[in-house]
C-alpha positions in Angstrom: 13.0 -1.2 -21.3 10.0 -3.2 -19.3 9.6 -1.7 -15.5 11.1 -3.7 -12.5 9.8 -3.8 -9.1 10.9 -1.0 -6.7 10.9 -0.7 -3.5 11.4 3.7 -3.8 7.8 5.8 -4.0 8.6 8.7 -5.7 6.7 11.9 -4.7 5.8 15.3 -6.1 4.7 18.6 -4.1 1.2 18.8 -3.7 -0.4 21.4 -5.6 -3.3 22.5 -3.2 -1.5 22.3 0.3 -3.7 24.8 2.0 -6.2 22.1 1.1 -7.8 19.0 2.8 -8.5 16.4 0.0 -8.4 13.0 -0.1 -6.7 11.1 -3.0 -7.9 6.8 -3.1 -6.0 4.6 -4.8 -7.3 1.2 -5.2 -4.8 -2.1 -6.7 -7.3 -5.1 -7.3 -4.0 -7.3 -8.3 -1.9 -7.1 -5.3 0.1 -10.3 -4.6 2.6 -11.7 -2.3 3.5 -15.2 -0.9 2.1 -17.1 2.3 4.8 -17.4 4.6 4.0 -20.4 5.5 3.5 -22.5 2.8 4.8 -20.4 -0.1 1.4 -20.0 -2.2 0.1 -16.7 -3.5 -1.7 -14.7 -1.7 -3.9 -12.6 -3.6 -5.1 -9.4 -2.0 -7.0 -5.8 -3.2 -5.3 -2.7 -1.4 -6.9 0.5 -0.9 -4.8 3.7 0.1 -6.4 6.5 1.0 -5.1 9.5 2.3 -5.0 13.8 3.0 -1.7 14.8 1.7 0.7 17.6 3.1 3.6 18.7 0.7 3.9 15.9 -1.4 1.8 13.5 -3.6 2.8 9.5 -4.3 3.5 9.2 -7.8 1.6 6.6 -9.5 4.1 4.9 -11.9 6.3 4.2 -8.0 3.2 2.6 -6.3 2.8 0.4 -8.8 6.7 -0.9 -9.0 6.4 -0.7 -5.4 3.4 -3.1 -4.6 4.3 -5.5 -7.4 8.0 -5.9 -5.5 6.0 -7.8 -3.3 4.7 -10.3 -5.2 8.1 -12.9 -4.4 8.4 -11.9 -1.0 6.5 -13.8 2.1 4.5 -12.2 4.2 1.7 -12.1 6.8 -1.5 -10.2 5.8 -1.1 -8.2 9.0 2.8 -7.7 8.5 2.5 -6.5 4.8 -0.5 -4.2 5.2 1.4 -2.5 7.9 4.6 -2.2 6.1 2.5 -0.2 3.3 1.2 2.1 5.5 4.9 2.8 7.3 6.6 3.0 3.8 3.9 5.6 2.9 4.0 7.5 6.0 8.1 7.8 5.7 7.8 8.9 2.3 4.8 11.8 2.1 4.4 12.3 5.8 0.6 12.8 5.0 -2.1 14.5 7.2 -4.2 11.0 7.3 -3.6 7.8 5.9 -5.3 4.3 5.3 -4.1 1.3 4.2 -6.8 -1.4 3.4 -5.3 -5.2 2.8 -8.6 -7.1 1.5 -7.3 -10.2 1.2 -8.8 -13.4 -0.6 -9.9 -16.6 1.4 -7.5 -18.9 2.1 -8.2 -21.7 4.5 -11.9 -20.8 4.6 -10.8 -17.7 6.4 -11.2 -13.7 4.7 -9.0 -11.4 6.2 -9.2 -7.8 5.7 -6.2 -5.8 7.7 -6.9 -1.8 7.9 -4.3 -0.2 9.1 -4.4 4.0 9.8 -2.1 7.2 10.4 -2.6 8.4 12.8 -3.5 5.6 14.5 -6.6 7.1 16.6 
């Protein structure tokens, strides 16, 4: 059965808690649509981040950022919707979301958005 988008992150408990360690994760292929005109936008995100209990499963990002590929959305709107999805699901120690997205317009935008946000 081929894999569908998903809009669930599945997690697992962390198996060095008393630990601080960073786990990057880095998807050169994300896409979504331009709210505005309805063209791709084609973007790489970086995650980074210290996890507490749990761990995001890999298998769940990926349905998870490819279930935006049909939806529109501002760089600065989706980058921050990442980091809030990833937040409610692991409640990490730190996070970083990094939207690096492609010129469009002349213009590169690169959103970084963090968790705590200090």
């Amino acid at each position: 059965m081929p894999s569908r988008p998903s809009r669930s992150l599945e997690t697992f408990p962390n198996p060095n808690p008393e630990r601080d360690y960073e786990i990057r994760f880095e998807c050169p292929e994300f896409t979504c649509l331009c709210p505005m005109t309805g063209q791709p936008d084609f973007a790489t995100i970086r995650i980074a981040y210290t996890p507490d209990k749990t761990c995001v499963e890999l298998k769940s990002l990926k349905l998870y950022l490819w279930s935006f590929r049909s939806e529109g959305a501002f760089h600065e709107a989706v980058t921050n919707r990442i980091l809030d999805d990833l937040v409610a699901a692991l409640k990490p120690r730190r996070i970083e979301v990094v939207g690096d997205f492609l010129v469009r317009g002349g213009i590169h935008t690169v959103v970084v958005a963090r968790h705590p946000d200090k």
